[in-house]
N, C-alpha and C positions, 0 to 999 in steps of 0.2 A: 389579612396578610396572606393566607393560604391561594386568597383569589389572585393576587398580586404572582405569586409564584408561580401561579399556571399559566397567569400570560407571558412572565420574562421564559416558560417552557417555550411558549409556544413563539413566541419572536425568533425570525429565521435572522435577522441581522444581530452578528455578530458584538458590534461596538455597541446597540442599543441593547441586548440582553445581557451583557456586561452591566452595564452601570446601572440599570433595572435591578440586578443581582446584587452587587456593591450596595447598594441603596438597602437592600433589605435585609441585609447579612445586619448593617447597623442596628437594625430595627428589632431580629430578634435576638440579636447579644442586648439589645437595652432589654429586653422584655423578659428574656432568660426561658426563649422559645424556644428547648432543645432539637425536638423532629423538625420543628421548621429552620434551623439552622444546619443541618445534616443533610436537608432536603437540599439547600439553597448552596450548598459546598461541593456537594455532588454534581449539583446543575453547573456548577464555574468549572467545574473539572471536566463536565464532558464538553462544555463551551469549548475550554483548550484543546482538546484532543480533534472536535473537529474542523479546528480551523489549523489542523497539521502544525500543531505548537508539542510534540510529542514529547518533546525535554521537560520542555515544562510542565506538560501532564502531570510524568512520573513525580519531579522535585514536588509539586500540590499534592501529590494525594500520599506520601513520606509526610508532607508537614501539618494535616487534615487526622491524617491516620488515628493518633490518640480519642482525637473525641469522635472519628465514628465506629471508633472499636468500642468505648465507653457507652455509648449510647444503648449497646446491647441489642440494636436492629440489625436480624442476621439477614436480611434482604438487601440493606445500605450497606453493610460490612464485605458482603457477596461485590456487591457491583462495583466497590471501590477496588478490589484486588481484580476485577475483571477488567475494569477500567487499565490499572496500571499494566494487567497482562497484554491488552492492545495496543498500549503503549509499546511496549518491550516491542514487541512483535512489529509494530511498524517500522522500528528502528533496526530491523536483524538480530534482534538479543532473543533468537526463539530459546534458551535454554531457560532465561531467565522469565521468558513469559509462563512456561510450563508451568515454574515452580508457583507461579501466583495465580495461574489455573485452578492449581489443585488445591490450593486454599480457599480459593473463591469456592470450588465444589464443597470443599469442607463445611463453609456455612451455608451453604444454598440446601445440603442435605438438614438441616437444623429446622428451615423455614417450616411454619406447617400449614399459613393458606395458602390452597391449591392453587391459584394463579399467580400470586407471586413467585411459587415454588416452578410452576413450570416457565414462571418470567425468567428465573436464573441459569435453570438448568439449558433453555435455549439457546439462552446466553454462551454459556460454555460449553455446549456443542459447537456452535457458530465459528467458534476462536479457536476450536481444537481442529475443526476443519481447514481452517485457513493455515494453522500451522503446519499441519501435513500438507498444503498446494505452496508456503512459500519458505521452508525450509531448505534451501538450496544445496545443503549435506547432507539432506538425506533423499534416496530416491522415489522419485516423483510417485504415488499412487494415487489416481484417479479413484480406485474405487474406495479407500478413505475418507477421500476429499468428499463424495457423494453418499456419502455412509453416514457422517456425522453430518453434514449442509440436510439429508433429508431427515435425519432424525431429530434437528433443532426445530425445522419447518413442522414436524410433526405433533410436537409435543407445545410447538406455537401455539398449535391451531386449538389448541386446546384450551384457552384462555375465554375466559366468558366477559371481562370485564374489555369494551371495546377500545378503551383510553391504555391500556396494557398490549395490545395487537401490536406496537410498531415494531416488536420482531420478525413478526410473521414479513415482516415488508422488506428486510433485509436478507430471511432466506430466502424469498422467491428469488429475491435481482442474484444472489449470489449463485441459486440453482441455476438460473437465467443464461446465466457466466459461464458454467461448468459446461450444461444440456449446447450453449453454441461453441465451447471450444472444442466440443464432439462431436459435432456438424448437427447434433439433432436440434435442427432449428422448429419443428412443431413444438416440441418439449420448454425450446426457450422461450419461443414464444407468451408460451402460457404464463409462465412462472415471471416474464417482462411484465405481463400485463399483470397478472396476479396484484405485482410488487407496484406498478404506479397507481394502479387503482384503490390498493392499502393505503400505499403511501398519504394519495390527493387527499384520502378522507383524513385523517389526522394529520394534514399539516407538515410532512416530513419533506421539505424542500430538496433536500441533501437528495434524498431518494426517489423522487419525482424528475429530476435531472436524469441521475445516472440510468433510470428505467429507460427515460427515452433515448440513452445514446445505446442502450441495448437494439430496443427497439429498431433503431436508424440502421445498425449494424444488420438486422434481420432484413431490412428492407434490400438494403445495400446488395446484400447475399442475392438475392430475388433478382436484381438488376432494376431496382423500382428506385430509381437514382434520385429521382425530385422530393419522393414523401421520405426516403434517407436524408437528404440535404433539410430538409423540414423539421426531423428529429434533432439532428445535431445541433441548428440552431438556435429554437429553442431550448436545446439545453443548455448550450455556450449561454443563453440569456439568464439561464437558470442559474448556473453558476459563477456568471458574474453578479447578480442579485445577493446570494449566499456568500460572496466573498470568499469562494471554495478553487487557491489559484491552480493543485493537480486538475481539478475537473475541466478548468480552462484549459490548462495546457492540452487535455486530451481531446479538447474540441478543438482545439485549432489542430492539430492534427489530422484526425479524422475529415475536415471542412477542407484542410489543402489536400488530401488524399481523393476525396471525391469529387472537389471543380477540377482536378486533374485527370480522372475519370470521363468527366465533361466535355474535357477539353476547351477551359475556363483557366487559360494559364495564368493570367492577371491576377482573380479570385485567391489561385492556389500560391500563387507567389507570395501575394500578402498573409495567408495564414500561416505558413510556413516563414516566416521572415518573426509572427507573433506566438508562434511556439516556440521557436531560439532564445524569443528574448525573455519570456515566462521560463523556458526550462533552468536558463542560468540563475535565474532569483532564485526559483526553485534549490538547484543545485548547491548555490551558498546557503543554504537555509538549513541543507540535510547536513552539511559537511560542519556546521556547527553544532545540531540538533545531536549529531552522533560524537562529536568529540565530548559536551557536557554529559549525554548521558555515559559514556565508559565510565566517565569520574563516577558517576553515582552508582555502576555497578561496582565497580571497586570498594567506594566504601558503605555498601548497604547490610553489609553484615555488622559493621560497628554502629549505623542506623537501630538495626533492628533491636540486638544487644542491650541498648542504651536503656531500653524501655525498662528493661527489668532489675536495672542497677540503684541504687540507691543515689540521690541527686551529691549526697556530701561525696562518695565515693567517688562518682563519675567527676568531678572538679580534681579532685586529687592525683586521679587515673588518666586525666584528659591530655594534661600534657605528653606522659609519655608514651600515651597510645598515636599520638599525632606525629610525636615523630619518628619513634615508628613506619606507620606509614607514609609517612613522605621520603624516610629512606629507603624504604619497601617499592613504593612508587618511584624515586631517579632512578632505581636501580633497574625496575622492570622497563621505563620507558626508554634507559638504553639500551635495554637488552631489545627491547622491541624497534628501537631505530636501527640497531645493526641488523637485525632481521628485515625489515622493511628495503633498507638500501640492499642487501643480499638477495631477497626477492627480485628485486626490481632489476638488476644485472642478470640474474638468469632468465625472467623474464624477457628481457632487451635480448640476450642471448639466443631465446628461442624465436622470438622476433626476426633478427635478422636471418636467422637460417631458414626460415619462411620465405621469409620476402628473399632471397637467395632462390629457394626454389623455384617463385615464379619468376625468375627468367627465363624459364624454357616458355614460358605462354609470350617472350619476344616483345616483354614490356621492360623501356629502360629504368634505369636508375631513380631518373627525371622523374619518369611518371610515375613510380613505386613512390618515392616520397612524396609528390604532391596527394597522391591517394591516401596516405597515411596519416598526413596532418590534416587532410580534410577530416577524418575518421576520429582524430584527436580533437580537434575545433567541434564536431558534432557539424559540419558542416551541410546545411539543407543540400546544397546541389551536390553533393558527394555523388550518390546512386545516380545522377544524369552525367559525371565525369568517370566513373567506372562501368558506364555502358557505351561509354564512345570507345572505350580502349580493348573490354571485354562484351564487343556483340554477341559473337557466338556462345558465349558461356552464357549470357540470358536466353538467348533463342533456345536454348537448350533443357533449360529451366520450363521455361514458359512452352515448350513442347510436350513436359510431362505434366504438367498443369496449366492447363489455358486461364485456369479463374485464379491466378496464385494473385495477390496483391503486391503493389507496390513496399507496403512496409516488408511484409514477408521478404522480397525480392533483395531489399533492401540489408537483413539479419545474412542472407545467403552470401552478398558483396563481401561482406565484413568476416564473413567466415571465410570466405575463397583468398582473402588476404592473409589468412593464419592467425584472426583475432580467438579467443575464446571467450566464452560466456560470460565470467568477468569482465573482462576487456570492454567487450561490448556494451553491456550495463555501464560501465562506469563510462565510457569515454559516450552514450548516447543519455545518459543522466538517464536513465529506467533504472527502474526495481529487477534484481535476478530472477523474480518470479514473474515479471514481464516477459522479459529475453528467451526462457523456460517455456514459457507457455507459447511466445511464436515461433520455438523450435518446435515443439509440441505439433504446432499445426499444421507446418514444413512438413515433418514427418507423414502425416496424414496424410497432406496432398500430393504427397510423391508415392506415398504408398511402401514406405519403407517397413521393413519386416526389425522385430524388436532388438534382434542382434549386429542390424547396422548400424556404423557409428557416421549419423550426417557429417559431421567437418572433413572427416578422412574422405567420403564421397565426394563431398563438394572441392575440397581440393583437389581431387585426383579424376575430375570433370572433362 
């Protein structure tokens, strides 16, 4: 049974380690196989988590929780609240990931052999890293973000058992990330290749992908256009293989960015015509994933609660805690719809005194709205109908940095129109730590000093 579990680990498809896992979960509740049923519950929860199922994560591992807290394995106990904090944390709930951080740290300090104990702690540097780069309330520090990314990688390396390594294979790519969104591309380099050469050896599909679209990106850098275009395709193969649909989208992206580069307009049309239509599933997917999980932040403290009450109690109690909060709950989400619509009008409000402003750059009415709802649609030819109207403010751009990218170019548009960070995330379906990190680069490339503020520049271009 034990051999069965290391192969449904090691199956990169999704549907077929599913019902591998299903199947054996049967087998050791008939056997009354505790660690192998802990083992096999753990494995269905990270299945979900990587197949961007993030709601659902958290809801398994709330209904899981009893018996791998019972089981008294502070290593499984560790990785399920680590589990759910990456959850949170994909979804923007960083307050709520913290707090399952710091309990996951709680039992990983408990552990006492040494590889698994440096398995956890890696762990939760990994995630404390990532919180400080996609925190979008608090400001951005790089040398956090490479503080805890080199201290997880460090304490990785430390691991002797070679079947326990595949962290080490996550803080290379994620060094990889950091070292090139800080131009030091020897640095990325390394830490690219570190990570898919980890990766190859153990099987981690996920991360043998995203290495090479580092990789592709390093090329790219170089002007080495053909072995970039090489990278990303195989990865896009990668990640249609793993049924991994962000890593698609970010390949077809990248693939229309570079046959454009090429000047392979056909190429670029088509991949761009197929990140549109992956971003919008995408995009319904997250606006669900985030409506269920608020519900279950809201009621996770009467979750948690429950454990310690008595079952005859909790029956007695149940009704009038429920409603409760359901009157607790209309009460807030009107209060949050009147806020929402009140944002949204001053929002609108700031909006048009923007777009007010630029008609002194002698662009009508016309062509303000048309630019606007491209920018709302997520429109691919957006950035080629706001360089017909605005040339001089690219030539402009592309003066202070001859090597700026298209996507870059693209963030600056959308700023020169009066969008904000928000704005731009949400209405290009990115992550604010996306939007963040290509302002990031902007900043770089223009060479701005840390007390200017880019949108006010770029509008006033």
């Amino acid at each position: 049974m034990d051999s069965l579990y290391l192969i449904a680990r090691a199956i990169n498809n999704s549907d077929s380690s599913s019902v591998l896992i299903n199947n054996l979960l049967k087998e050791t509740r008939a056997n009354n196989y505790a660690r192998g049923k802990i083992n096999l519950l753990l494995l269905k929860a990270v299945g979900l988590f990587n197949t961007g199922k993030f709601d659902e994560t958290i809801k398994f591992t709330y209904a899981i929780e009893d018996e791998v807290r019972e089981s008294g394995l502070y290593p499984k106990i560790s990785h399920l609240l680590a589990l759910r904090a990456n959850s949170y944390q994909s979804l923007f709930f960083f307050s709520k990931s913290n707090e399952s951080l710091k309990e996951s740290q709680y039992y990983a300090e408990k552990i006492k052999e040494p590889d698994f104990k440096y398995f956890a702690f890696g762990r939760i540097y990994r995630l404390k890293s990532n919180n400080f780069g996609a925190n979008n309330k608090e400001a951005y520090n790089p040398d956090s973000v490479i503080y805890y990314s080199i201290k997880s990688f460090t304490i990785q390396n430390k691991i002797v058992n070679p079947q326990m390594r595949n962290g080490l294979s996550i803080d290379a790519y994620n060094l990889g990330n950091l070292f090139l969104n800080n131009k030091k591309t020897d640095s990325a380099k390394r830490y690219f290749q570190i990570a898919y050469t980890t990766a190859k050896k153990i099987n981690q599909l996920a991360l043998v992908g995203e290495s090479m679209i580092g990789l592709g990106q390093i090329k790219e850098k170089q002007n080495q256009l053909d072995s970039a275009l090489f990278y990303y395709n195989a990865a896009l193969k990668n990640a249609k293989e793993g049924k991994r649909a962000t890593s698609i989208k970010r390949c077809h992206e990248l693939l229309a960015a570079i046959y454009s580069k090429m000047g392979d307009s056909k190429n670029s049309l088509t991949h761009t015509q197929k990140y549109a239509v992956i971003t919008d599933s995408i995009a319904n997917a997250d606006k669900k994933a985030s409506s269920v999980t608020a519900g279950l932040v809201i009621n996770e403290k009467d979750l948690i609660s429950s454990r310690s009450k008595n079952r005859y109690l909790l029956i007695i109690s149940g009704s009038i805690c429920f409603l409760f909060i359901l009157i607790f709950a209309i009460v807030k989400l009107r209060k949050k719809h009147s806020e929402t619509i009140l944002f949204h009008k001053e929002e609108q409000n700031l909006l048009n005194k923007q777009l007010n402003d630029l008609v002194a750059d002698k662009i009508t009415d016309e062509v303000l709205n048309e630019l606007v709802v491209m920018v709302k649609t997520d429109d691919p030819a957006f950035f080629v109908r706001f360089k017909e109207y605005h040339p001089i403010f690219i030539q402009k751009i592309t003066q202070l940095s001859p090597d700026i990218l298209v996507t870059d170019l693209t963030i600056c548009a959308k700023l020169r129109l009066g969008l904000n960070t928000k704005e731009i995330a949400y209405f290009s379906r990115s992550s604010l730590r996306s939007v963040e990190s290509r302002k990031y680069r902007i900043r770089k490339k223009l060479n701005f000093k840390a007390e200017d503020d880019l949108a006010t520049w770029i509008v006033n271009l």
